[in-house]
PAZAPA-4460 file (N, C-alpha, C; in steps of 0.05 Angstrom, whole numbers, plus 32768, in hexadecimal, padded with zeros to 4 digits):
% residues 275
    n_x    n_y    n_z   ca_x   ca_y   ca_z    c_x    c_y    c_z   seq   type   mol
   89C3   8C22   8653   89A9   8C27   8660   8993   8C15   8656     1      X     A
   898F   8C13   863C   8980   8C03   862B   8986   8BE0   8640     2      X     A
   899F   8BDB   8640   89A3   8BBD   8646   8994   8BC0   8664     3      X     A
   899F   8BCF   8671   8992   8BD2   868C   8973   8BC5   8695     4      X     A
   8963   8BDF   8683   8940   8BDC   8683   893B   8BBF   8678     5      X     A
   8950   8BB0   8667   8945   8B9C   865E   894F   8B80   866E     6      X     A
   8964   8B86   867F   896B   8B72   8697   8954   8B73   86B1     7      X     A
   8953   8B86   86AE   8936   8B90   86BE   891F   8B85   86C3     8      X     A
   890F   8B88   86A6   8907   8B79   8695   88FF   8B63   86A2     9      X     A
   8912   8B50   8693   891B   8B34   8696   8912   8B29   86B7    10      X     A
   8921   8B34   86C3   8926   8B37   86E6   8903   8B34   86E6    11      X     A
   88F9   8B44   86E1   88DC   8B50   86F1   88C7   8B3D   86E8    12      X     A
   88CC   8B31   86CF   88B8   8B26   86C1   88BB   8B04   86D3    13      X     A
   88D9   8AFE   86D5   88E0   8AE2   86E2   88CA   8AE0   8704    14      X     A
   88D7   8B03   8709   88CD   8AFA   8729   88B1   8AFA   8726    15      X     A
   889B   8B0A   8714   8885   8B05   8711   887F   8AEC   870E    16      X     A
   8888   8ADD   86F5   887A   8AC4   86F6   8882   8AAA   8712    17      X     A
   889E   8AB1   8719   88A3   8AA3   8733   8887   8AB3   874B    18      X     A
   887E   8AC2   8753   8875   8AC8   8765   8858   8AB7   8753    19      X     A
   884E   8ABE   873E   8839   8AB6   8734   8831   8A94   8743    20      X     A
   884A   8A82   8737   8853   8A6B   873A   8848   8A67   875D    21      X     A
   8858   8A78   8767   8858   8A6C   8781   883D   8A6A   878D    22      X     A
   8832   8A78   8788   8811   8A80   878E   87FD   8A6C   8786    23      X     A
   8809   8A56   876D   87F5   8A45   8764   87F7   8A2D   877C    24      X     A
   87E0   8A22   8775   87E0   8A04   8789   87F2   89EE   877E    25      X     A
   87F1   89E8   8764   87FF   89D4   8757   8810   89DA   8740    26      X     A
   8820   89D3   8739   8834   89D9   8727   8845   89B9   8723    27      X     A
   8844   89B5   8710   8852   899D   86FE   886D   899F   86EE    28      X     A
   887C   899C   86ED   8891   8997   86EB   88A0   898D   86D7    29      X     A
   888D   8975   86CC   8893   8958   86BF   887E   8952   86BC    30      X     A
   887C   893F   86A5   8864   891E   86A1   886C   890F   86AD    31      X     A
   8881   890E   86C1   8885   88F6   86CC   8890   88FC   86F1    32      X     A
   8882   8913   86F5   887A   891C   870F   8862   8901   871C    33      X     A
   8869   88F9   8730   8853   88E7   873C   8845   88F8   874C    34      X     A
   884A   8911   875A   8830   8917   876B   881A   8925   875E    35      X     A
   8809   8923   8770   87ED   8938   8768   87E0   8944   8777    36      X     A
   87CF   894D   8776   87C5   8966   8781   87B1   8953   87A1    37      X     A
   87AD   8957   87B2   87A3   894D   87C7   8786   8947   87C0    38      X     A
   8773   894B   87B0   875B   8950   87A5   875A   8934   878F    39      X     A
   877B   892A   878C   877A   8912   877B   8788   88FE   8784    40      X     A
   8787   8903   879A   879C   88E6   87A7   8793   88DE   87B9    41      X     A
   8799   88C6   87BC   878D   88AE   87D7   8770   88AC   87C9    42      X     A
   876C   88A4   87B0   8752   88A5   87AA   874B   8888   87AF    43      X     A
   8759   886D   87B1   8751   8857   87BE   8744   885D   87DD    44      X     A
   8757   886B   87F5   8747   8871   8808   8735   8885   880B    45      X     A
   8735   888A   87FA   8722   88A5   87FB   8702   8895   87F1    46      X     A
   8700   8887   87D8   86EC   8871   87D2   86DC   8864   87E0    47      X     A
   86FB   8855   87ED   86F0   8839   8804   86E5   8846   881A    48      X     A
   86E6   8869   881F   86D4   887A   882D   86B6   8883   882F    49      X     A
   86B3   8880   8818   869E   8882   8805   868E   886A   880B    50      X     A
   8696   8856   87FE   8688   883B   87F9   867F   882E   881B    51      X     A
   8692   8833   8833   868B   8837   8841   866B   883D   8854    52      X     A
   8674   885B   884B   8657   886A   884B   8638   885E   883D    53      X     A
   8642   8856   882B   8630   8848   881B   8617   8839   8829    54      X     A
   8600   882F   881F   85E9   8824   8830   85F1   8805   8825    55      X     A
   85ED   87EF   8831   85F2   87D9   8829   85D9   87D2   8820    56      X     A
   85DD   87C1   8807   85C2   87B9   87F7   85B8   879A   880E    57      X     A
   8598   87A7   8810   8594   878E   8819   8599   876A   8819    58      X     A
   8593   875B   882A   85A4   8742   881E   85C6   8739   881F    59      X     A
   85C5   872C   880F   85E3   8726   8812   85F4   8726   87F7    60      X     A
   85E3   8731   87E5   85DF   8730   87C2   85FA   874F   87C3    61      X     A
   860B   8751   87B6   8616   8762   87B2   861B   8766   878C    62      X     A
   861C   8787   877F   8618   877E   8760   862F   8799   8756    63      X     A
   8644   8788   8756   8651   87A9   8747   865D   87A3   8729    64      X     A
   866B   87BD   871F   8678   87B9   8706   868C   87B9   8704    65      X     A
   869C   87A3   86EF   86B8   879C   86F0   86C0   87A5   86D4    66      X     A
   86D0   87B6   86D1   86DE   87BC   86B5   86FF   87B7   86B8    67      X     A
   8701   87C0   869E   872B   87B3   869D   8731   87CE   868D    68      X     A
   8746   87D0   8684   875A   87EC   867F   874E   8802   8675    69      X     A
   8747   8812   8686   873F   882D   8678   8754   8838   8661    70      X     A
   8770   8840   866A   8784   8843   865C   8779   8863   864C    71      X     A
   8785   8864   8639   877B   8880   8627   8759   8883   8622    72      X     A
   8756   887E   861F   8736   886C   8617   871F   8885   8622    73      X     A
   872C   889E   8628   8721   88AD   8632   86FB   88B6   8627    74      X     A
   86F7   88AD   860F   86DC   88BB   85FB   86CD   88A7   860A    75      X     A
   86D7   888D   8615   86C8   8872   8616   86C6   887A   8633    76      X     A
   86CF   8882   8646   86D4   8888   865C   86B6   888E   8664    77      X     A
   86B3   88AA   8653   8699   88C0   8656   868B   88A9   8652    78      X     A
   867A   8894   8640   866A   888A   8635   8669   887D   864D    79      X     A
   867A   8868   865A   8677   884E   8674   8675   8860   868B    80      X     A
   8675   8878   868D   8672   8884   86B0   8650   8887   86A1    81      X     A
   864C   8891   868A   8627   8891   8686   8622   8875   868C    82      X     A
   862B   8865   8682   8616   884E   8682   8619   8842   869C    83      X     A
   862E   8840   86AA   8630   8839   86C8   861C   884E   86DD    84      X     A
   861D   8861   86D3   8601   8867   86E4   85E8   8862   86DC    85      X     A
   85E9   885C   86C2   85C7   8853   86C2   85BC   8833   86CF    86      X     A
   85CE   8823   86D6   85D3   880B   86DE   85C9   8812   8706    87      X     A
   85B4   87FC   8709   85A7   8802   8721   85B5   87E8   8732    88      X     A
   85AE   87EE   8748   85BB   87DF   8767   85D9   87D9   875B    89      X     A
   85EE   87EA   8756   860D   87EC   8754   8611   87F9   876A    90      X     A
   862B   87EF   8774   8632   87F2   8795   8653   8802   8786    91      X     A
   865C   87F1   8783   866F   87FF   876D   8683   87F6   8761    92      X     A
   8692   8807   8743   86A1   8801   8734   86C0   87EF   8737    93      X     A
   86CA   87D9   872D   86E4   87DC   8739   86F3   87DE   8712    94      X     A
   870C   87E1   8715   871A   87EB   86FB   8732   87D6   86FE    95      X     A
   8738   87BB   86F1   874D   87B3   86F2   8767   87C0   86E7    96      X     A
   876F   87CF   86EE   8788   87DD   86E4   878C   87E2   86C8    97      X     A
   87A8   87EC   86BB   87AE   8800   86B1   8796   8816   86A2    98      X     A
   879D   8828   86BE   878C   883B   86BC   8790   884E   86A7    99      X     A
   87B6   8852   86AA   87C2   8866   8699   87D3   8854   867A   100      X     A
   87D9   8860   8671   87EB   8853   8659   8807   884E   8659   101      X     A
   8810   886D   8660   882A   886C   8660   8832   8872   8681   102      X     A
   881F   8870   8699   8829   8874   86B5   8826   888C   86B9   103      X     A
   8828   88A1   86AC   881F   88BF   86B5   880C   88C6   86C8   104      X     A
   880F   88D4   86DA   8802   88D9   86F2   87E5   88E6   86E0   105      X     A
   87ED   8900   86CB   87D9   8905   86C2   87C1   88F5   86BA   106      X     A
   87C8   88DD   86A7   87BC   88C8   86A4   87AC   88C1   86B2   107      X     A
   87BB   88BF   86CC   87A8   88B1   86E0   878B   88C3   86E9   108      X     A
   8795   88DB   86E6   8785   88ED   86F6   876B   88FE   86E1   109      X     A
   8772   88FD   86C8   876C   88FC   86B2   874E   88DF   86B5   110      X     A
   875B   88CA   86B4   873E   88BA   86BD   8736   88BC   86CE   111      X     A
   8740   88C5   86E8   8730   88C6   86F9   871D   88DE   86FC   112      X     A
   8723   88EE   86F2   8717   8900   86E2   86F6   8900   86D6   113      X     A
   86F6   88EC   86CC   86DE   88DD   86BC   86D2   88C6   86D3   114      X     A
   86E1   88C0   86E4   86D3   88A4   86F0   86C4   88AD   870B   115      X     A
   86D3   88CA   8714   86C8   88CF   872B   86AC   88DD   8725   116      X     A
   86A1   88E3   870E   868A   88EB   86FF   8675   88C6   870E   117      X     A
   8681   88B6   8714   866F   889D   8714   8659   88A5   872F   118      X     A
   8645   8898   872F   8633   889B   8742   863C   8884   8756   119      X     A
   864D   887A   8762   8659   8861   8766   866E   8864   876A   120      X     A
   8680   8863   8785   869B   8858   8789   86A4   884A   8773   121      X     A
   86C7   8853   876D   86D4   8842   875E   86ED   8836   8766   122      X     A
   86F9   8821   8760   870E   8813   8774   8727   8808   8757   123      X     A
   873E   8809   875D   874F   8803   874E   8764   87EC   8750   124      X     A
   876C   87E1   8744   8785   87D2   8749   879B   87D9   8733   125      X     A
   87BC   87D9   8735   87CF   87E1   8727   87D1   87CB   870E   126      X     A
   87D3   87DA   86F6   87DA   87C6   86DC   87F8   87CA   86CE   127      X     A
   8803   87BF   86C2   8820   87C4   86B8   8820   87E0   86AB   128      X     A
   880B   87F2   8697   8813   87FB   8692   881A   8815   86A6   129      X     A
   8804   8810   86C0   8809   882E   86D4   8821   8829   86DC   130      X     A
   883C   8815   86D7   884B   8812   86E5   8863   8819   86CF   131      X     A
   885D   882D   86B4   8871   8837   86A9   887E   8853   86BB   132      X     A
   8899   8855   86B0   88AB   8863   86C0   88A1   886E   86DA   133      X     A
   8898   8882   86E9   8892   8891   8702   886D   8883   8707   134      X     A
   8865   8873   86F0   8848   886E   86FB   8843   8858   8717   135      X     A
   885C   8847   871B   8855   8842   873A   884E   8853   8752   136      X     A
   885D   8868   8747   885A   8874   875F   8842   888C   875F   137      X     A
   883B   8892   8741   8827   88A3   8740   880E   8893   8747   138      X     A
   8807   8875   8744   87F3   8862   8744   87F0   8869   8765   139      X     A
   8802   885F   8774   880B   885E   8791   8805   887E   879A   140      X     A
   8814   889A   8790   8802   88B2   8799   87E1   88B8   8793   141      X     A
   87DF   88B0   877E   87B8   88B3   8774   87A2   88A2   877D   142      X     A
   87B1   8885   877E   879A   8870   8784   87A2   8866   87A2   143      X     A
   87C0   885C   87A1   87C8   8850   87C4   87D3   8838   87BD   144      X     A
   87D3   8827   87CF   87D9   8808   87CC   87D8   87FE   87AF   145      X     A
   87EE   87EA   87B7   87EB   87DC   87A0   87E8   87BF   87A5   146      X     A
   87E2   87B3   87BA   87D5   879E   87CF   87BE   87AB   87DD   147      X     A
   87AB   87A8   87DE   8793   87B5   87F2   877E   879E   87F4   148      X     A
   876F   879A   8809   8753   878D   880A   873D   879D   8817   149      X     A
   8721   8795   880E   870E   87B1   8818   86F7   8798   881F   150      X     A
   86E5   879D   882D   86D3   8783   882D   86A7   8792   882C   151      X     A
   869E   878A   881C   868A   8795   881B   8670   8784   8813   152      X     A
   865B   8789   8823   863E   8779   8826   8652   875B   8826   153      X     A
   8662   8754   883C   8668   8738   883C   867C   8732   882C   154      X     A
   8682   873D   8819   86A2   8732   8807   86B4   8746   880B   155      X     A
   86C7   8733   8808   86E2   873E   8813   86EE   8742   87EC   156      X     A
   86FC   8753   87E3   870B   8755   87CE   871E   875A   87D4   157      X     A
   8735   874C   87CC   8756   8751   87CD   875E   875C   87AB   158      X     A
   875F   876B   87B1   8776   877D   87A0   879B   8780   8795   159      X     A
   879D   8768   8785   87B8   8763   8790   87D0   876D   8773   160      X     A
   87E4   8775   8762   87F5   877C   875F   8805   8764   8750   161      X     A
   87FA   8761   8735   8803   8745   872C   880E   8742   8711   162      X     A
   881A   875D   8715   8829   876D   86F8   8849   8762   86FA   163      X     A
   884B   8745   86F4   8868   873E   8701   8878   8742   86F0   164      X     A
   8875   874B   86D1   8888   8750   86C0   889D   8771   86C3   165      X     A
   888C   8781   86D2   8890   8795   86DA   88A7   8797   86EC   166      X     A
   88AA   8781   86FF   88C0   877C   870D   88DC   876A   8703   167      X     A
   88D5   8768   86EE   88ED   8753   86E4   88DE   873A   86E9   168      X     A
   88CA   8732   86F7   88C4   8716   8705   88D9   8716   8719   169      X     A
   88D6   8726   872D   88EB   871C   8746   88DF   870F   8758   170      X     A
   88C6   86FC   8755   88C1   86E8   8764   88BC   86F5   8771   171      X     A
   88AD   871A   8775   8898   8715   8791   887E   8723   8787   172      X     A
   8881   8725   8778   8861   8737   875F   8859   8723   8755   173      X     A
   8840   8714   875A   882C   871B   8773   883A   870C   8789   174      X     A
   8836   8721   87A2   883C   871E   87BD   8827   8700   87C9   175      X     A
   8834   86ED   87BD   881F   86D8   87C0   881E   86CD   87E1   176      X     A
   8838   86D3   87ED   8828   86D3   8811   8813   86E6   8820   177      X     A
   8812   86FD   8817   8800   8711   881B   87DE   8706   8806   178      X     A
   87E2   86FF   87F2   87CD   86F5   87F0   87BD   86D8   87F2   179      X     A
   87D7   86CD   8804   87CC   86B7   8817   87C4   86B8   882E   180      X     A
   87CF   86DC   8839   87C1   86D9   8854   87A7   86E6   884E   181      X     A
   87A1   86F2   883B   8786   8701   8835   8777   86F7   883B   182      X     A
   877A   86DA   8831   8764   86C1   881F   875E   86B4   8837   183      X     A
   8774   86AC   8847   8770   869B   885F   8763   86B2   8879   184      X     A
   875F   86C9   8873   8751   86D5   888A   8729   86DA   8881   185      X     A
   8726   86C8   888D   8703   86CA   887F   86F6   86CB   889B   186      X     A
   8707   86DA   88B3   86EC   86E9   88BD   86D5   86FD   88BC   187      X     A
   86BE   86FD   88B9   86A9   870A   88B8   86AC   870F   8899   188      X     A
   86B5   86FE   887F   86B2   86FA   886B   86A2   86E8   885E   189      X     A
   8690   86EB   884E   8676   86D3   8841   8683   86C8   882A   190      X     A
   8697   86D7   8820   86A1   86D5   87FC   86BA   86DD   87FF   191      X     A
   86CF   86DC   87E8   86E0   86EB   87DE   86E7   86EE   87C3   192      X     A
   86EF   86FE   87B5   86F6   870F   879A   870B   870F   8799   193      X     A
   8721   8709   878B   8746   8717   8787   8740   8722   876B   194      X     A
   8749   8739   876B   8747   873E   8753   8767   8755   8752   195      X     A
   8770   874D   8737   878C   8758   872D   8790   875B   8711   196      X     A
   87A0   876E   8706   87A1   8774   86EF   87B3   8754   86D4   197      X     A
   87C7   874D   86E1   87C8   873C   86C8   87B6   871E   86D2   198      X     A
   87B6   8715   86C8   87AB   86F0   86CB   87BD   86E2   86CC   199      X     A
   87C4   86D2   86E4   87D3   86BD   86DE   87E0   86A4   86C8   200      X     A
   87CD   86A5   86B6   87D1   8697   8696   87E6   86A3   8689   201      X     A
   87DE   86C2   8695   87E7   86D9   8672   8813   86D4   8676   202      X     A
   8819   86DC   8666   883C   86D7   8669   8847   86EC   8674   203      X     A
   8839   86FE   8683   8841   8713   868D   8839   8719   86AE   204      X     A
   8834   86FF   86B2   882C   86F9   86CF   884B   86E8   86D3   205      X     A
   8856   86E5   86F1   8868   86DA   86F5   8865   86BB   86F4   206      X     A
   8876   86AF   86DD   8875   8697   86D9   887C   8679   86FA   207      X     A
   888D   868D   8707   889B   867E   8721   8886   867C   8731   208      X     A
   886A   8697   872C   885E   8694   874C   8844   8688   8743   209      X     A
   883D   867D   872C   8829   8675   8723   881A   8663   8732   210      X     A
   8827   864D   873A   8823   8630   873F   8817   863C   875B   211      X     A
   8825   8655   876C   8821   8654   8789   8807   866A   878A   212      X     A
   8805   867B   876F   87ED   8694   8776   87D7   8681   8770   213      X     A
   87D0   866D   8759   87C0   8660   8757   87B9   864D   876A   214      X     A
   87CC   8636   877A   87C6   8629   8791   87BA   863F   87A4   215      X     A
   87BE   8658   87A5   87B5   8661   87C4   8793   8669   87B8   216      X     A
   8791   8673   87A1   8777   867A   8796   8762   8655   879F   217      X     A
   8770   8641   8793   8763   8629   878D   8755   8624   87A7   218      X     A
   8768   8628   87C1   8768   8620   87D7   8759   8632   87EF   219      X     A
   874C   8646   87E4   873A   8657   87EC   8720   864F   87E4   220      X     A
   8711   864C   8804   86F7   8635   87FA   86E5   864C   87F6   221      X     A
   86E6   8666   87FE   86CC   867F   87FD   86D2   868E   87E2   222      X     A
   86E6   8686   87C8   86F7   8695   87B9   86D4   8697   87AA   223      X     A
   86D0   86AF   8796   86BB   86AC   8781   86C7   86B2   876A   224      X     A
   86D5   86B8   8763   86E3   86BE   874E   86FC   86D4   874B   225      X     A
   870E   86D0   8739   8729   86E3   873E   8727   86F4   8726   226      X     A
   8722   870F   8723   8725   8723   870E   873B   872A   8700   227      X     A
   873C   872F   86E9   8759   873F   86DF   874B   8757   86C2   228      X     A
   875E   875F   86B6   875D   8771   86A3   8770   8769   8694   229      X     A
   877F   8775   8684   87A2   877D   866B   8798   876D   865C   230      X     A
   877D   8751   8652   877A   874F   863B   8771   8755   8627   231      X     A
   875E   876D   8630   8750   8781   862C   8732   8775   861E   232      X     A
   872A   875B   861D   8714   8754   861B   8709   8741   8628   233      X     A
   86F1   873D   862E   86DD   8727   8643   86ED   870C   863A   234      X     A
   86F7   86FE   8653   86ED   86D8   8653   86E3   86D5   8671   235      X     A
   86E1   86C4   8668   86D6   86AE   8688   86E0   869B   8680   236      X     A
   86E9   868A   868F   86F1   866B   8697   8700   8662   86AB   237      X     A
   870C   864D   86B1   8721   8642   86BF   872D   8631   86BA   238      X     A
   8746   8640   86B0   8763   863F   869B   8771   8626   86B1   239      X     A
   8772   8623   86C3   8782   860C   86D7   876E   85EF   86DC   240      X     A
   8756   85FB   86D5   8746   85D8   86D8   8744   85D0   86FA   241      X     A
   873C   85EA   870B   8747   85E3   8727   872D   85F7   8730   242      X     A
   8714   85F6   8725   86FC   85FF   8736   86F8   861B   873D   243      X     A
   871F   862D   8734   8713   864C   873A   8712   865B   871A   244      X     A
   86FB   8664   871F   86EF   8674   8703   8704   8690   8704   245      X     A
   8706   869D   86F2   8719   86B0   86E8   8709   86C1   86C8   246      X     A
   870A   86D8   86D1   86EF   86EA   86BA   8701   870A   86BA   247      X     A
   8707   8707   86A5   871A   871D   8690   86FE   8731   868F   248      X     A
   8701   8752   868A   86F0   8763   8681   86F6   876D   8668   249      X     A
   86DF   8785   865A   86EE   878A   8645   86FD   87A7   8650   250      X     A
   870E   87AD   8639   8715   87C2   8644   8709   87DE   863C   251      X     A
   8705   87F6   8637   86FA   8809   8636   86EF   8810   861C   252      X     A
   870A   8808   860A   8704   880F   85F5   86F5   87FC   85E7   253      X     A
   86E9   87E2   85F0   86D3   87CF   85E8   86C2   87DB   85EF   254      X     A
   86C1   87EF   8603   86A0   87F9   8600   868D   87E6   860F   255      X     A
   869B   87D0   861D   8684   87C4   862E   868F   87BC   8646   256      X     A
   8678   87B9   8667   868D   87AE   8674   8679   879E   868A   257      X     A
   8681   8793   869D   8671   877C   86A5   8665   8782   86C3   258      X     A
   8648   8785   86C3   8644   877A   86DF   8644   875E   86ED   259      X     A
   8646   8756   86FD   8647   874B   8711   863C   874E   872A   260      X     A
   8624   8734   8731   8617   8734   8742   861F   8719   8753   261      X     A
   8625   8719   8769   8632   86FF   877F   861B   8706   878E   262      X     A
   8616   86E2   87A0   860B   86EB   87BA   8609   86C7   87C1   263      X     A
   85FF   86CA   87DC   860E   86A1   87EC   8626   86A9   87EB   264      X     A
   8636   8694   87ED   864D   868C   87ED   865F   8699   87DA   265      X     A
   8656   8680   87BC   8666   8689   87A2   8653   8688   8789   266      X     A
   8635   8692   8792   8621   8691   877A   8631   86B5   876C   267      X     A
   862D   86B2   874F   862E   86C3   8748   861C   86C0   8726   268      X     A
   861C   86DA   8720   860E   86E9   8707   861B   86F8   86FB   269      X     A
   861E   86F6   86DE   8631   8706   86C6   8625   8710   86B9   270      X     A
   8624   8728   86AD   8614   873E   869D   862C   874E   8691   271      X     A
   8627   874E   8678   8636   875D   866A   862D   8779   8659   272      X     A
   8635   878F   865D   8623   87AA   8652   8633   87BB   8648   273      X     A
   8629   87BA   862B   8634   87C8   8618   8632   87E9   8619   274      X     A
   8647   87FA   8613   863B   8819   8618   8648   8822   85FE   275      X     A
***
């Protein structure tokens, strides 16, 4: 009798917490679950919805902020969504990739967590580390694309996926025909931006497609400059000697990160702000 009440028991308490279970909205599984909750995904189109909406700053002057790997960096997180709003005429943030550390969806959603606090659309591109175990695909459920272009007050920014070590280097990371047709479509474009998480220099960019991502950048007469992040601190220069400038951010846990003001063609302005 005793065993009975206590199989019982057992039985009643399972189907309670199963019924409990079923009743919640979300339930996880794993750290290495890629979905999320609808409230955290498609946040690239959900953004480029936003920014949209947005009022265009008069002129043709456009001024936003460019940072590189949030990553763990979460204390620094809180500090750059303050100081990015105290920062006037910002249209909005973009984040050169690795958002997360180890690819965890949490990760991702965890910063975004902190970024959607910004007064200002924020825009992403994929870095090697969102591309540990299930983070492709959690990057791809939370944010979207991992190729995108969006075009605003006159510039066009391509978004492109340049984590070639990630693939073995199978010669197609970066998709350098897709970002030849980007480049070569400049209708109702004044400018253009590429911006991607590694740099072509670094040894973790694909050595084979070098010669052809850089010719298609060189050979873009509206190009203003090409972004990246993974070195985790500011340069500027141009590493090829071939007229296109290339400007690294810091990453989060430097505690500083850069505006950027374009406008003409390829005039631009660098400002760097410490938080």
């Amino acid at each position: 009798m005793t065993s009975f009440f206590s199989s019982f028991s057992i039985r009643f308490l399972l189907g309670t917490l199963l019924l409990s279970l079923a009743g919640c909205e979300w339930v996880e599984f794993s750290p290495n679950d890629h979905r999320a909750p609808a409230e955290e995904s498609h946040l690239t189109r959900k953004n480029l919805a936003r920014l949209e909406q947005q009022t265009l700053p008069p002129g043709d002057t456009l001024r936003f902020v460019f940072t590189g790997d949030s990553q763990r960096f979460y204390e620094q997180a809180d500090a750059f969504v303050q100081s990015v709003n105290q920062q006037q005429g910002i249209s909005f943030v973009v984040v050169a990739g690795d958002i997360s550390d180890f690819g965890l969806n949490r990760e991702m959603r965890w910063v975004n967590e902190k970024l959607s606090k910004l007064s200002v659309p924020y825009l992403t591109v994929i870095g090697n580390h969102d591309q540990v175990a299930n983070g492709r695909a959690a990057y791809q459920e939370i944010f979207g694309p991992l190729n995108y272009t969006f075009t605003y007050a006159g510039t066009r920014f391509i978004m492109t996926d340049t984590n070639g070590r990630e693939y073995n280097f199978n010669g197609r990371i970066p998709d350098v025909p897709w970002v030849e047709q980007q480049l070569a479509d400049t209708v109702g474009v004044q400018r253009q931006v590429v911006m991607s998480h590694v740099p072509p220099e670094d040894p973790d960019f694909d050595p084979a497609l070098r010669p052809a991502y850089t010719a298609a950048l060189r050979n873009a007469p509206r190009l203003v400059f090409e972004l990246n992040g993974h070195r985790h601190d500011f340069h500027i220069g141009q590493p090829f000697d071939d007229g296109v400038t290339y400007i690294n951010s810091f990453a989060f846990e430097k505690r500083q990160y850069v505006v950027l003001t374009v406008w003409g063609q390829k005039q631009f302005r660098l400002q760097t702000i410490a938080f």
